[in-house]
C-alpha positions in Angstrom: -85.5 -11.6 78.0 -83.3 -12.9 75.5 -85.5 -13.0 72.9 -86.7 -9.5 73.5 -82.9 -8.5 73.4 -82.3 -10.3 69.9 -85.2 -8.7 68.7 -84.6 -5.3 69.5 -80.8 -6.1 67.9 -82.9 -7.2 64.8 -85.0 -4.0 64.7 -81.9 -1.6 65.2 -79.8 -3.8 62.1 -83.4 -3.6 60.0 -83.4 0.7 60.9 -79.6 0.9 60.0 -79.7 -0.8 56.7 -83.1 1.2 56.0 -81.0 4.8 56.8 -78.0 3.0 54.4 -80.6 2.5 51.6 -82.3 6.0 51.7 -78.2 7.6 51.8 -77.5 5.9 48.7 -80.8 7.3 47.0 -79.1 10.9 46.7 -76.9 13.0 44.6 -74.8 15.7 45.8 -74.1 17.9 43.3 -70.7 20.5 43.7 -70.1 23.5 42.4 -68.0 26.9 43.7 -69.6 30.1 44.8 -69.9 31.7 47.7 -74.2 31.2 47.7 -75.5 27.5 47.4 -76.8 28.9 43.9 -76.2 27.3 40.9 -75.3 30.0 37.5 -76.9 30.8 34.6 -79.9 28.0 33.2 -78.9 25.6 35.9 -79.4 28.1 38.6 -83.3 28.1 37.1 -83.5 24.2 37.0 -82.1 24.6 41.0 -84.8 27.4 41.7 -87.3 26.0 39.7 -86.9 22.4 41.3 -86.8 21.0 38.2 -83.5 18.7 39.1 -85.0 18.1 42.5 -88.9 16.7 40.9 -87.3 15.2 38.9 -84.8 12.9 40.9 -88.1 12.7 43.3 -89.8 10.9 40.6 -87.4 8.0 40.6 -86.8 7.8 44.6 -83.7 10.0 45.2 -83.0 13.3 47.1 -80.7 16.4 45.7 -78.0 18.0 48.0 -76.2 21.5 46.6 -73.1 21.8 47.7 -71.3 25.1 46.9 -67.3 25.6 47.6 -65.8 29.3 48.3 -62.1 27.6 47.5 -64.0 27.6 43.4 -62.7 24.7 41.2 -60.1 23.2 43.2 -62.3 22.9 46.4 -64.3 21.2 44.2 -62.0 18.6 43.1 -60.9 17.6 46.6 -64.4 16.9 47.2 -64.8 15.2 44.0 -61.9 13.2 45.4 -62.7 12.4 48.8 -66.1 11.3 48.1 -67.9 14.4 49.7 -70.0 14.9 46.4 -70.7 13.0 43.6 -71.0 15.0 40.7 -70.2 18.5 39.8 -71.1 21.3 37.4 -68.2 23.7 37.0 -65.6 25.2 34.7 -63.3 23.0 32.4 -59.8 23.9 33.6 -60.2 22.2 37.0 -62.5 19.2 35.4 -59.3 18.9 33.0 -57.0 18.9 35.7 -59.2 16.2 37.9 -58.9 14.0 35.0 -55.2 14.4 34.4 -54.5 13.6 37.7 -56.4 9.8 36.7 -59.4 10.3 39.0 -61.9 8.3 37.8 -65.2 10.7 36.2 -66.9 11.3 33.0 -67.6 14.4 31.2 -71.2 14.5 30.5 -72.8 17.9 29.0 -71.8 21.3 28.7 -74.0 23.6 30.7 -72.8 27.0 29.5 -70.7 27.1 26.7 -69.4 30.9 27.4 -68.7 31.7 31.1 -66.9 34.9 31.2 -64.3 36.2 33.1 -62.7 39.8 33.8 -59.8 41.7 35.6 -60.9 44.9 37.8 -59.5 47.4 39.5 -59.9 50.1 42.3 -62.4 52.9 40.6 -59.9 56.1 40.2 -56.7 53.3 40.1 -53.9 54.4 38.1 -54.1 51.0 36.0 -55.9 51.7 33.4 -55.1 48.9 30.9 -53.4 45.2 31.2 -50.0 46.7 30.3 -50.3 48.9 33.5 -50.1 45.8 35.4 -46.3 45.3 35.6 -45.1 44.7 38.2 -48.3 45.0 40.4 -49.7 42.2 42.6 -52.9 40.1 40.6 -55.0 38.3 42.7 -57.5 35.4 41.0 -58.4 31.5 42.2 -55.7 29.6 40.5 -56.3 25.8 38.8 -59.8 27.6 37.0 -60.2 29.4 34.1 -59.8 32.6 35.0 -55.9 31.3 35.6 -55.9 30.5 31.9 -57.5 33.5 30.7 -54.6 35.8 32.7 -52.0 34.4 31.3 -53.3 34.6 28.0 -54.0 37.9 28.1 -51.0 38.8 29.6 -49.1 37.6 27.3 -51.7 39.6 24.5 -50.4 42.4 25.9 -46.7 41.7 26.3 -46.4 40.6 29.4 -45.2 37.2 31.4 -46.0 35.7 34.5 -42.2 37.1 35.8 -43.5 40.5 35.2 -46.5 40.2 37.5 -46.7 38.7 41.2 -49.6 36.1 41.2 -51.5 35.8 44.2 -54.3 32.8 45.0 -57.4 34.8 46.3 -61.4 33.4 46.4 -63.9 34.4 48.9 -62.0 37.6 50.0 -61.6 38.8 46.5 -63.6 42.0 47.0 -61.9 43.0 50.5 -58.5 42.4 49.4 -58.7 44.7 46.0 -60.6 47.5 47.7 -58.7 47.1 51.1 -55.1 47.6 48.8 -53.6 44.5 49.4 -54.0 43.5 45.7 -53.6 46.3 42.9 -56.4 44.2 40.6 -58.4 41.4 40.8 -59.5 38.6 38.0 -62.2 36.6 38.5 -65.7 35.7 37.0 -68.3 38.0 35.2 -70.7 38.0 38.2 -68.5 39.1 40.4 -66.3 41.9 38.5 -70.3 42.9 37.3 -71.4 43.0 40.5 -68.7 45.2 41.9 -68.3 47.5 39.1 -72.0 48.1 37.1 -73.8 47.4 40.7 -71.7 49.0 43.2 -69.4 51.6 41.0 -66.6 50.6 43.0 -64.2 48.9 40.0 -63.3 49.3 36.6 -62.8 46.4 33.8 -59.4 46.9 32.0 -59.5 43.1 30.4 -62.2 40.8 30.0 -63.4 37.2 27.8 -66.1 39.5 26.2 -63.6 41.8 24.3 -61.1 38.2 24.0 -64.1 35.2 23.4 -61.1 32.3 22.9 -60.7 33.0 26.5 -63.6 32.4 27.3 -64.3 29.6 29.6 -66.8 26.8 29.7 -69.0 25.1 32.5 -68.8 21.8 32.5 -71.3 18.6 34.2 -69.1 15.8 35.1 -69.3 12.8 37.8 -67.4 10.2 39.5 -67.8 7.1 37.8 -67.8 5.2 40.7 -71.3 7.1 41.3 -72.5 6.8 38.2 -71.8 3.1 37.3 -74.6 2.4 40.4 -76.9 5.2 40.0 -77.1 5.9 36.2 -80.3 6.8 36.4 -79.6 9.8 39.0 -77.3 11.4 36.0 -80.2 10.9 33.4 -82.7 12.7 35.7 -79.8 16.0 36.4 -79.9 15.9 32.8 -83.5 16.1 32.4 -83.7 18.6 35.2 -81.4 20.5 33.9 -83.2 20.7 29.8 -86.5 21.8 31.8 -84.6 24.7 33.0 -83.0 25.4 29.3 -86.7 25.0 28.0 -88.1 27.2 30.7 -85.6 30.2 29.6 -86.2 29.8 26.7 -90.1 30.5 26.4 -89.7 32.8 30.3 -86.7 35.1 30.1 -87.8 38.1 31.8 -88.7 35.4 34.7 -85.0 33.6 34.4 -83.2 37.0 34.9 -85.4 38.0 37.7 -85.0 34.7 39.2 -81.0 34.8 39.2 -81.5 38.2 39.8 -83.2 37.5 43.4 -81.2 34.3 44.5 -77.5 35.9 43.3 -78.5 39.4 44.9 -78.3 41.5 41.8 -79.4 43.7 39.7 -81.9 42.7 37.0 -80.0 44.5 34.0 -76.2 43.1 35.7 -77.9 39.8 34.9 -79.2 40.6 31.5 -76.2 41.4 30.3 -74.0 38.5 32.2 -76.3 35.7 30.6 -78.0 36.7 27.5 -81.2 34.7 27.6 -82.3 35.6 24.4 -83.3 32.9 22.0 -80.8 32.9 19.6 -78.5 32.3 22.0 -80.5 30.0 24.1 -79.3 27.1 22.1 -75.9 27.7 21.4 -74.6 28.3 24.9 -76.8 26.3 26.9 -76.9 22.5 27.8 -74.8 21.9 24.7 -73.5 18.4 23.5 -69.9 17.5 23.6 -69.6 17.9 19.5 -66.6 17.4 17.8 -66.2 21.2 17.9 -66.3 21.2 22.4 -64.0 18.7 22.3 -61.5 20.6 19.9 -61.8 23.3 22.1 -61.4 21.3 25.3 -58.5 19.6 23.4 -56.8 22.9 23.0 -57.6 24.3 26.6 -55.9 20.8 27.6 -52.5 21.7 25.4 -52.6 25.2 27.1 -52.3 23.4 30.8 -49.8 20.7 29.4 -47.2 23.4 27.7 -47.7 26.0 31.0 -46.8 22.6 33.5 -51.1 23.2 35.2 -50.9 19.5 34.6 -48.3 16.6 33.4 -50.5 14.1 32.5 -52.1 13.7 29.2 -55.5 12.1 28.1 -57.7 11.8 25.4 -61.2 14.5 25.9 -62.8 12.0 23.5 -62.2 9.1 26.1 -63.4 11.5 29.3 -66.4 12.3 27.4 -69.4 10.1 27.9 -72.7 11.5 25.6 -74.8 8.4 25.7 -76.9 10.0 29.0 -77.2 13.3 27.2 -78.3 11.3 24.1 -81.0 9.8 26.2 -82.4 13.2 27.4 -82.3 15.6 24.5 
């Protein structure tokens, strides 16, 4: 009897250990959005399964994991340990790293994610100088934070002559319910609720004011990374298949976000531009010494208006030797 007992402890260690081994063989990859859709060219590397196949080729599984609370929902993740990598915009990757968490900056995905401020169709506001003294509502610590006060201040307005609100996943009901007077937030969602549904108007956007313009960024804990450095080269490589697919398909790639992000087909020509001369310079990008000035100078923005405290080098966050593996 005791023998069978020790055995069946034996078994039960030998199943746990397997179930241990077989959690470690995964990445869980973070990113904000109310749908567990990925944007632009890695939204067709999700679709596509090219990420997936390829992580299946070397024994691991893929998890999507999408936050409504945007970047910083993703950074407490990143933080507690609830996924290990992420691909979103740079003002909260910037703002992880300040705070001396641990992670690496590894690609750029999209090198132009725009951003816009709507209002109510038929609202008196009309323009950004209309705004005084109005309530603004927009997911602070992202880059949508950086591009309001920059254009406010365009404009010649401050901070004091606005009332900032935090707003995410109830965006759309709090500017058409009247709680808000305008909303900022990113080009799918100001397109969707102003070229699909007619129900807003774009006074301000990154289109009209590129600088502003934010970026979408892959980064990782290093933690992660320093044990499964294979699992970032095959995101990577997952991630080129769907730049190369868009490239040669992009009448497929719109109607592919078009389908999983509930929109119209033109709404997503015109949020991603797929064509080929563009393909290349927005798209999967390497951190050049150009990104990094740019990350450099979207850093300085967060250090002068006290978003962070802590400085760091974007040179020393960046780590390009997986990207120069893959492309």
């Amino acid at each position: 009897m005791k023998k069978i007992i020790f055995l069946i402890v034996i078994f039960n260690l030998f199943i746990s250990c397997q179930k241990e081994k077989i959690e470690i063989k995964k990445v869980r990859i973070g990113f904000p959005g109310s749908v567990n859709v990925l944007d632009g060219v890695a939204g067709i590397a999700q679709q596509k399964k090219f990420i997936e196949n390829e992580l299946k080729n070397i024994g691991y599984e893929v998890e999507y994991i999408n936050f409504s609370g945007n970047g910083p929902a993703v950074n407490e993740a990143l933080i507690g340990g609830k996924i290990d990598v992420a691909i979103y915009a740079e003002v909260p990757g910037i703002i992880l790293k300040s705070k001396g968490i641990d992670n690496s900056l590894y690609a750029i995905a999209d090198n132009h994610i725009n951003a816009g401020i709507i209002v109510k169709k038929g609202s008196t506001i009309k323009s950004v100088s209309d705004l005084k003294g109005k309530k603004i509502a927009f997911p602070k610590g992202t880059y949508i934070h950086r591009f309001v006060i920059e254009i406010l201040k365009r404009n010649g307005l401050s901070e004091n002559d606005v009332e900032f609100l935090q707003i995410s996943s109830d965006a759309e009901s709090a500017l058409l319910g009247g709680s808000v007077d305008a909303v900022a937030f990113t080009e799918t969602f100001t397109e969707r609720l102003t070229r699909d549904k007619g129900l807003t108007e774009i006074i301000a956007d990154t289109e009209k004011n590129p600088d502003l313009a934010g970026k979408s960024i892959f980064v990782g804990n290093n933690n992660y990374t320093k044990k499964n450095p294979e699992a970032i080269e095959a995101v990577l490589k997952g991630l080129k298949k769907g730049v190369d697919f868009t490239f040669e398909n992009e009448d497929e790639a719109y109607r592919i976000l078009a389908e999983s992000h509930n929109m119209n087909v033109n709404t997503v020509r015109k949020i991603y531009d797929f064509n080929k001369d563009n393909i290349n310079k927005r798209y999967m990008i390497n951190i050049t010494p150009e990104i990094i000035f740019q990350l450099e100078q979207c850093k300085e923005f967060l250090l002068e208006n006290n978003l962070i405290t802590k400085d760091f080098s974007i040179e020393e966050w960046s780590d390009k030797s997986f990207y120069d593996k893959v492309f």
